[in-house]
C-alpha positions in Angstrom: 11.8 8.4 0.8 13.2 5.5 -1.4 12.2 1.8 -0.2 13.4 -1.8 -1.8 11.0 -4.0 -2.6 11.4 -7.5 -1.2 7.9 -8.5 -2.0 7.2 -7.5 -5.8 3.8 -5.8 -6.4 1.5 -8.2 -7.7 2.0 -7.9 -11.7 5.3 -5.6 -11.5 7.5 -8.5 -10.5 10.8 -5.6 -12.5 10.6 -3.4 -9.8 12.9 -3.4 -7.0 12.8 0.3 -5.7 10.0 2.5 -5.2 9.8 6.1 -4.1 7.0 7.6 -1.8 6.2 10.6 -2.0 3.2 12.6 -0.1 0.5 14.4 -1.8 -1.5 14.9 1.0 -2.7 13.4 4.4 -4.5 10.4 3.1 -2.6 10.2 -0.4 0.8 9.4 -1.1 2.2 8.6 -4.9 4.8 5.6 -5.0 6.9 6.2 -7.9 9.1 3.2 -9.8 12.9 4.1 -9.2 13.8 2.1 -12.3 10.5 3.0 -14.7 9.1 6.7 -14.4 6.3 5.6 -16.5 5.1 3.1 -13.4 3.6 4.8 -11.0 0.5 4.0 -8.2 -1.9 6.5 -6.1 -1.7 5.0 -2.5 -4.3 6.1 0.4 -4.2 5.6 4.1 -6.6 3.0 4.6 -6.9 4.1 8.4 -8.7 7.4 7.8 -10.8 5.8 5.7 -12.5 2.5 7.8 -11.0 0.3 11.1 -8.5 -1.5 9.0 -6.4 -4.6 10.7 -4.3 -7.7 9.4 -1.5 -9.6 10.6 1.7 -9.0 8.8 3.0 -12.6 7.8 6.6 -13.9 10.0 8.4 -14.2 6.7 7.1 -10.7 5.3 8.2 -9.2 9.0 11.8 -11.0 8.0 12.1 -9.6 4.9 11.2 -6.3 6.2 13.3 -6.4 9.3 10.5 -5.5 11.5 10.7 -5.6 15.2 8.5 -4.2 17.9 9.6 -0.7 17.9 9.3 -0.5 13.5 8.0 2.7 12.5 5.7 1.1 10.1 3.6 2.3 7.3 0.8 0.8 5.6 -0.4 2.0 2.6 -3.4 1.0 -0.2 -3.2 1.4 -4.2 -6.6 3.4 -5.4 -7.3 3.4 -9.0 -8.6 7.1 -9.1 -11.7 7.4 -11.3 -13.3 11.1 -12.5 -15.4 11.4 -10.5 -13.1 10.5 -7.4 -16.3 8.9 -5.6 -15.8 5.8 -8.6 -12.4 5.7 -7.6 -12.0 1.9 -5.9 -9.3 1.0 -3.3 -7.4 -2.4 -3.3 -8.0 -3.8 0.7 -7.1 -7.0 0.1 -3.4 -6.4 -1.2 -1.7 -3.9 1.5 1.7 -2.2 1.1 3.9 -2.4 4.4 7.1 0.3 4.5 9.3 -0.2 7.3 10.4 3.3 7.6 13.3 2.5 9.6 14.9 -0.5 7.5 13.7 1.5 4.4 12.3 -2.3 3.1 8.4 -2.3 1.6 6.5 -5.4 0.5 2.9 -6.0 -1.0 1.2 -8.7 1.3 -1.6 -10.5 -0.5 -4.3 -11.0 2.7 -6.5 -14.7 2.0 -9.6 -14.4 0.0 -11.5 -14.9 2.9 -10.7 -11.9 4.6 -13.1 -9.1 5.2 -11.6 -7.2 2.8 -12.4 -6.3 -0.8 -10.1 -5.8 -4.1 -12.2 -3.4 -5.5 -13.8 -1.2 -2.9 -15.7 2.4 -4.0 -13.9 4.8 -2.2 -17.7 6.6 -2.2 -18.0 4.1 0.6 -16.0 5.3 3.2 -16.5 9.4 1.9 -18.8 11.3 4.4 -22.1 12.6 3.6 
């Protein structure tokens, strides 16, 4: 599924359009349309931890998001070997709105209860 970007992702301000694809149940990749080289791991932060925010008025604009949006939200991991250093990016969310087909990075305030670099070992059952 192909999404335009009307938020950049922090540091890739160039791209506009981004592919998802699914490689699993918690993992997704999301693929640069306009750079194959760009590329980021996404997990589903909800089968990881309770995981809540509020999705800014201008960012639910942009997005075209209304009460019956199919959203999806969506994490960037930095996968490690092993997987368990892997860390997970909380603090700067991707939302798709599967229905508009419109995706953008919301950057949630430093004070939040959420982390930019968080072990994925963390959340990984024992």
């Amino acid at each position: 599924m192909t999404f335009n970007l009307q938020v950049p992702i922090l540091g890739f301000d160039d791209i506009k359009k981004v592919e998802l694809q699914k490689i699993d149940d918690i993992f997704m990749k999301m693929q640069a349309v306009e750079n194959q080289h760009i590329s980021f791991t996404l997990v589903n932060p909800f089968a990881l931890t309770e995981y809540d925010f509020e999705v800014p008025e201008k960012i639910q604009k942009l997005l075209e998001i209304t009460d019956n949006s199919n959203l999806l939200v969506m994490n960037i991991v930095l996968i490690q070997t092993p997987i368990e250093d892997s860390v997970i990016n909380f603090i700067g969310p991707l939302v798709f709105n599967t229905d508009s087909k419109k995706a953008a990075q919301i950057i949630l305030q430093e004070s939040s209860k959420y982390s930019v670099a968080e072990k994925i070992s963390n959340f990984l059952k024992k």
